[in-house]
C-alpha positions in Angstrom: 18.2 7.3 10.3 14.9 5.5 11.0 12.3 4.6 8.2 8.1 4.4 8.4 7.4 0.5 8.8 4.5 0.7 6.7 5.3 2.4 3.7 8.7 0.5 4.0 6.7 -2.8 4.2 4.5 -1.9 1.2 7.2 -1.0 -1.0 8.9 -4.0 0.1 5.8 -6.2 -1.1 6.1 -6.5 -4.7 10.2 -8.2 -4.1 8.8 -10.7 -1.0 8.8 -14.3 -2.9 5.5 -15.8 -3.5 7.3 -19.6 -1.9 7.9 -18.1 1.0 5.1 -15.5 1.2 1.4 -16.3 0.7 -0.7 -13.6 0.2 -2.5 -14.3 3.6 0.8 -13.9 5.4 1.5 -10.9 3.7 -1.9 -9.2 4.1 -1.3 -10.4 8.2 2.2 -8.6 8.5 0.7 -5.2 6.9 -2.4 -5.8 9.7 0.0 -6.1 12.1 2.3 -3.1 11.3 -0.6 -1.0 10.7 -1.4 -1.2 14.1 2.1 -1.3 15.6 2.9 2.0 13.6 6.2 3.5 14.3 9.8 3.6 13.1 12.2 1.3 12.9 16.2 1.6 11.2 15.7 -2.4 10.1 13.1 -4.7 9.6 12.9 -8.7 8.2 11.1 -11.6 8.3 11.5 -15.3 10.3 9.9 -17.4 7.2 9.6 -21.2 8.0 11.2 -23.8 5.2 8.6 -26.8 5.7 6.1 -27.7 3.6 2.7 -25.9 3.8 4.1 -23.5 6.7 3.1 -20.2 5.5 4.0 -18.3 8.8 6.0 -15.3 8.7 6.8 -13.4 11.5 7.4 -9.8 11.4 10.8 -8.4 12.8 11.8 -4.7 13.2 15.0 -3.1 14.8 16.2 -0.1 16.6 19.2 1.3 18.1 18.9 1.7 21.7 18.8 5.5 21.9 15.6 5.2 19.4 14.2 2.8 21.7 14.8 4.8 24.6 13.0 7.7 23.1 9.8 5.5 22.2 9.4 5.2 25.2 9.8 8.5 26.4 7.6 10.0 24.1 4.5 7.9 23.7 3.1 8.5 20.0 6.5 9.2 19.2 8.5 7.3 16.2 8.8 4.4 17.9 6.9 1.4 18.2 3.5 1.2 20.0 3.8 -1.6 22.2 1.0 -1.1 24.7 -0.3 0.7 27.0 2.0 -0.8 29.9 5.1 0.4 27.7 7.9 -1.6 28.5 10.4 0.4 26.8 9.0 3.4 28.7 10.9 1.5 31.8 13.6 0.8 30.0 14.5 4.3 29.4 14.1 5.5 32.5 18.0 5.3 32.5 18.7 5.8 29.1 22.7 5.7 30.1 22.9 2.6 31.2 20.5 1.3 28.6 22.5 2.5 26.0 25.9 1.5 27.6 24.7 -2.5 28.2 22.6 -2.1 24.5 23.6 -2.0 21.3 20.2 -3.0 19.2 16.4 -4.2 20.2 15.1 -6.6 17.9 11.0 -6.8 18.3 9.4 -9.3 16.5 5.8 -9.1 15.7 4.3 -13.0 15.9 2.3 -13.4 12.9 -0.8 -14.8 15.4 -0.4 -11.5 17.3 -4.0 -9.7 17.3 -3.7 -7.5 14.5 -5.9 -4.6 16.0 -3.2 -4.5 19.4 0.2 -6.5 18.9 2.4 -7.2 21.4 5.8 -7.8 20.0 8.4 -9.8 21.8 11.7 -7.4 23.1 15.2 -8.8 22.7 18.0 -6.7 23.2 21.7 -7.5 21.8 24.0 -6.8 25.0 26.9 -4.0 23.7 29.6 -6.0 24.5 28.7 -9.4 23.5 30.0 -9.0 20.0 33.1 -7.6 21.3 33.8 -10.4 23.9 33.3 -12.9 20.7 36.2 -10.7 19.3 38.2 -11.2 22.1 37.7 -7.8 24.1 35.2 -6.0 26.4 33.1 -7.2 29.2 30.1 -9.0 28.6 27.0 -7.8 31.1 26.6 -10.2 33.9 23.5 -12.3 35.3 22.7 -8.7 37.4 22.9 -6.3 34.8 20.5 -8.6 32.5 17.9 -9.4 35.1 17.4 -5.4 35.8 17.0 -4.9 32.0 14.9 -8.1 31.7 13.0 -6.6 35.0 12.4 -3.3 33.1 11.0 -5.3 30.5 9.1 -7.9 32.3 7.7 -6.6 35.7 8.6 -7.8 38.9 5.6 -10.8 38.8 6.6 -11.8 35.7 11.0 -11.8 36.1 10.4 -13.8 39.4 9.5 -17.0 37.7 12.8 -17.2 35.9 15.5 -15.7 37.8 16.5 -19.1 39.5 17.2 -20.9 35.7 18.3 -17.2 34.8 21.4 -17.3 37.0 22.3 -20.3 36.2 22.8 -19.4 32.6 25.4 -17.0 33.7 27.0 -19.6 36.6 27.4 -22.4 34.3 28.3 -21.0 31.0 31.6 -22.9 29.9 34.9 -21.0 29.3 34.7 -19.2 26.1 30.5 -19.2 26.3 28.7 -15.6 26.0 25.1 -14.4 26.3 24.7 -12.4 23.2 21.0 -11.7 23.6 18.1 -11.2 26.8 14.9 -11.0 25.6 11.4 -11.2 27.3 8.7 -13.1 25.3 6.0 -10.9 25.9 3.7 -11.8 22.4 3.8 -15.2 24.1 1.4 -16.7 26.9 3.1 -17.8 29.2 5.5 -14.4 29.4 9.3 -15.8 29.5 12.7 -14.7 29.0 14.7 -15.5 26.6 18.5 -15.9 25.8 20.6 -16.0 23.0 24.0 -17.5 24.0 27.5 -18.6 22.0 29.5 -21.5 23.1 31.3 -24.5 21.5 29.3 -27.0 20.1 30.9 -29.3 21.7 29.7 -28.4 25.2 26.1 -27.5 24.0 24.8 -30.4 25.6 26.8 -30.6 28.8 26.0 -27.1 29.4 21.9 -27.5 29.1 22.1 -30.3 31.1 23.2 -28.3 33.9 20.5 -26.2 33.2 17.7 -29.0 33.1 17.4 -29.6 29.5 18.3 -33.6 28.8 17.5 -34.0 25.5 21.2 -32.9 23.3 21.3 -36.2 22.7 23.7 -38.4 20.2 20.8 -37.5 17.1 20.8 -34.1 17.4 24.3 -33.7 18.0 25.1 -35.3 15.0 22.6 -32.8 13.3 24.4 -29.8 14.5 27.7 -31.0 13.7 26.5 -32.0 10.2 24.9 -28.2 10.0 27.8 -26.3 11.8 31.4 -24.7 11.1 33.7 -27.3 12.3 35.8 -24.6 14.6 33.6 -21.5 15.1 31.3 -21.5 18.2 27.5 -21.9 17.9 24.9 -19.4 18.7 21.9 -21.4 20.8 18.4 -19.8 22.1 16.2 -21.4 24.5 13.6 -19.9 26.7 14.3 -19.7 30.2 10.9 -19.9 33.0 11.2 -22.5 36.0 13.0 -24.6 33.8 14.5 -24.2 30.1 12.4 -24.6 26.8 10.6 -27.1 25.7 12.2 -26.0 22.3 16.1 -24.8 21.8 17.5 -23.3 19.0 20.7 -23.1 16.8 21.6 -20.7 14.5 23.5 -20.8 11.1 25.2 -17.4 10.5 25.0 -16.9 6.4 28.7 -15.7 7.0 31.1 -18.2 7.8 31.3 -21.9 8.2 29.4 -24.0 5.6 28.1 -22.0 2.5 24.4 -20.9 2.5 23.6 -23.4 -0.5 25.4 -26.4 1.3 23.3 -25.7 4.5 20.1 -25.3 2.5 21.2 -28.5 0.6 21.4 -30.5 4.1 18.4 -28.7 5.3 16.7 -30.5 2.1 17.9 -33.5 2.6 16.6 -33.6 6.1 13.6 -32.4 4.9 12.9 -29.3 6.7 13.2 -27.3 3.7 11.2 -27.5 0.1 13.9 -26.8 -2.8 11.2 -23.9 -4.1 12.1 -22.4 -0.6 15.6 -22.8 -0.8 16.0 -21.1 -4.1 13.8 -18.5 -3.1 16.1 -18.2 -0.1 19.3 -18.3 -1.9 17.9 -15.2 -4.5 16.7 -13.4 -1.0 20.5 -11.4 -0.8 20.2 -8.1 -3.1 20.2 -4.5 -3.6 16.8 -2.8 -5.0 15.8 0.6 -5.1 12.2 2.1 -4.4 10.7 4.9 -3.9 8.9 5.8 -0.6 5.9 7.9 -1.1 6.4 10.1 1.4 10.0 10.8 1.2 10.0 11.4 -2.0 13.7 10.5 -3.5 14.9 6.7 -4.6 15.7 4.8 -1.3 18.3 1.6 -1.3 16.9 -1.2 0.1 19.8 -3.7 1.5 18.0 -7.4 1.1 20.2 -9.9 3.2 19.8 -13.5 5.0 20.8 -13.0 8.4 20.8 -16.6 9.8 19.0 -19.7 9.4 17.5 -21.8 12.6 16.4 -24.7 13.3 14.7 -25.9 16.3 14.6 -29.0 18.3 12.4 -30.6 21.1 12.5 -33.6 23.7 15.7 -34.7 21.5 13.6 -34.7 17.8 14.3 -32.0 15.2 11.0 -29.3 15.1 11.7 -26.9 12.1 13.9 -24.7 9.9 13.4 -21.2 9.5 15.1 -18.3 7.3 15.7 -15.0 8.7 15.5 -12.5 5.7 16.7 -8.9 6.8 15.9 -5.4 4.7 18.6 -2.4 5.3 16.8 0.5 4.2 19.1 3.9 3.2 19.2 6.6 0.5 20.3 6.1 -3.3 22.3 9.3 -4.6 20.9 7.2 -8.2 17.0 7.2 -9.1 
């Protein structure tokens, strides 16, 4: 089932949290989905924790057979991403697509021009999840740079495809690429990957790639952060060389408790406590009614993970990623 993003948006306003939510950032995500228009099955929200950062990215989902009709269908119920569609390429084998995809995630940057966005396209590889699991087969370097190709343009993929493979060559045992995305809201145009490894060979393995600075501080930040066994999810642009920034994510399942990590993320202060409750009230089921549908819809709130960045070895920011799950209520 897909759901409008505006009128899911607007119904969504009264519940968004005035801490992490200014009315200006509010009043710039409804620009921005106003003009994006479409559908979506999923949307949320990458709120920063600091002090006085009022950005919030907007974030919407689709399964890949959605996708793949957006962009056979232009002024369909998908997403308008431009008159160069890049999901219009994508779907030009919707098979294979759908076989190597099992979401796309675009995310609206809240400094996008709110008359023409251009999100940013990251797609979830099928079997990523499954390979964490211990089964499947997990797309390789080929398979990614075609979709990222589709996505990207030839002028555009050739920049990155030499840092690109070696994300695939020197992944550790155990390490997979969950995520290929293709920064296209951004100037310069990247790619992007989300990949999972052990923390413990984070910083061997972004050497190899070019990226010195997972150095004894910031290690002893993640291991502070992080579930002592499970592996770690990392992101880092990929271009002629990786970053400048990389990523780690805190799943809100698992390893330490949401409130411990908030607590930690206090006392490092990258998070205000007004944001932190505000984050840990975020999880909850509401009902509202969408105009145009007509009957009580259940709105699924949930934190999704929390990230925080780092750069030439020094700790940037924390930011919350607060999810909505729309679907029907049988109860008004």
């Amino acid at each position: 089932m897909i759901w409008p993003l505006v009128e899911s948006l607007n119904a969504m306003r009264p519940q968004l949290p005035r801490a992490l939510f200014t009315r200006r950032a509010v009043g710039r995500m409804l620009s921005i989905a106003r003009a994006a228009r479409g559908s979506m099955d999923a949307f949320g929200f990458e709120c920063r924790l600091a002090r006085g950062a009022e950005r919030v990215d907007l974030g919407t989902r689709l399964k890949p057979g959605a996708a793949a009709a957006s962009g056979l269908a232009r002024g369909g119920r998908g997403p308008d991403v431009g008159a160069d569609d890049p999901l219009r390429r994508l779907s030009s084998e919707p098979e294979r697509f759908c076989r190597l995809v099992s979401s796309v995630f675009l995310e609206y940057d809240a400094d996008s021009s709110p008359r023409a966005p251009t999100p940013s396209i990251f797609l979830e590889l099928r079997s990523g999840r499954d390979v964490e699991r211990g089964g499947g087969r997990c797309p390789g370097f080929f398979e990614v740079r075609r979709l990222l190709l589709d996505l990207m343009g030839p002028g555009r993929i050739a920049p990155c495809e030499e840092v690109l493979a070696l994300c695939f060559q020197e992944l550790p045992r155990g390490g997979v690429v969950l995520v290929a995305g293709a920064m296209l809201g951004r100037s310069p145009q990247r790619a992007r990957v989300s990949v999972s490894i052990s923390k413990n060979r984070i910083g061997a393995y972004l050497g190899r790639l070019g990226w010195p600075h997972w150095d004894r501080e910031v290690s002893d930040i993640v291991r502070r952060l992080a579930s002592r066994r499970a592996p770690v999810v990392i992101d880092f642009d990929v271009g002629a060389r990786v970053g400048p920034k990389v990523g780690v994510h805190f799943p809100s399942a698992g390893g330490l408790s949401v409130r411990h990590l908030l607590d930690e993320l206090v006392g490092l202060g990258l998070c205000t406590t007004a944001k932190r409750r505000a984050v840990l009230a975020w999880p909850r089921v509401t009902t509202v009614r969408l105009r145009r549908r007509g009957w009580p819809c259940r709105f699924e709130r949930y934190l999704n993970h929390v990230k925080v960045t780092f750069a030439g070895g020094e700790v940037c920011e924390a930011k919350a990623y607060l999810g909505v799950a729309p679907g029907f209520s049988l109860i008004g």
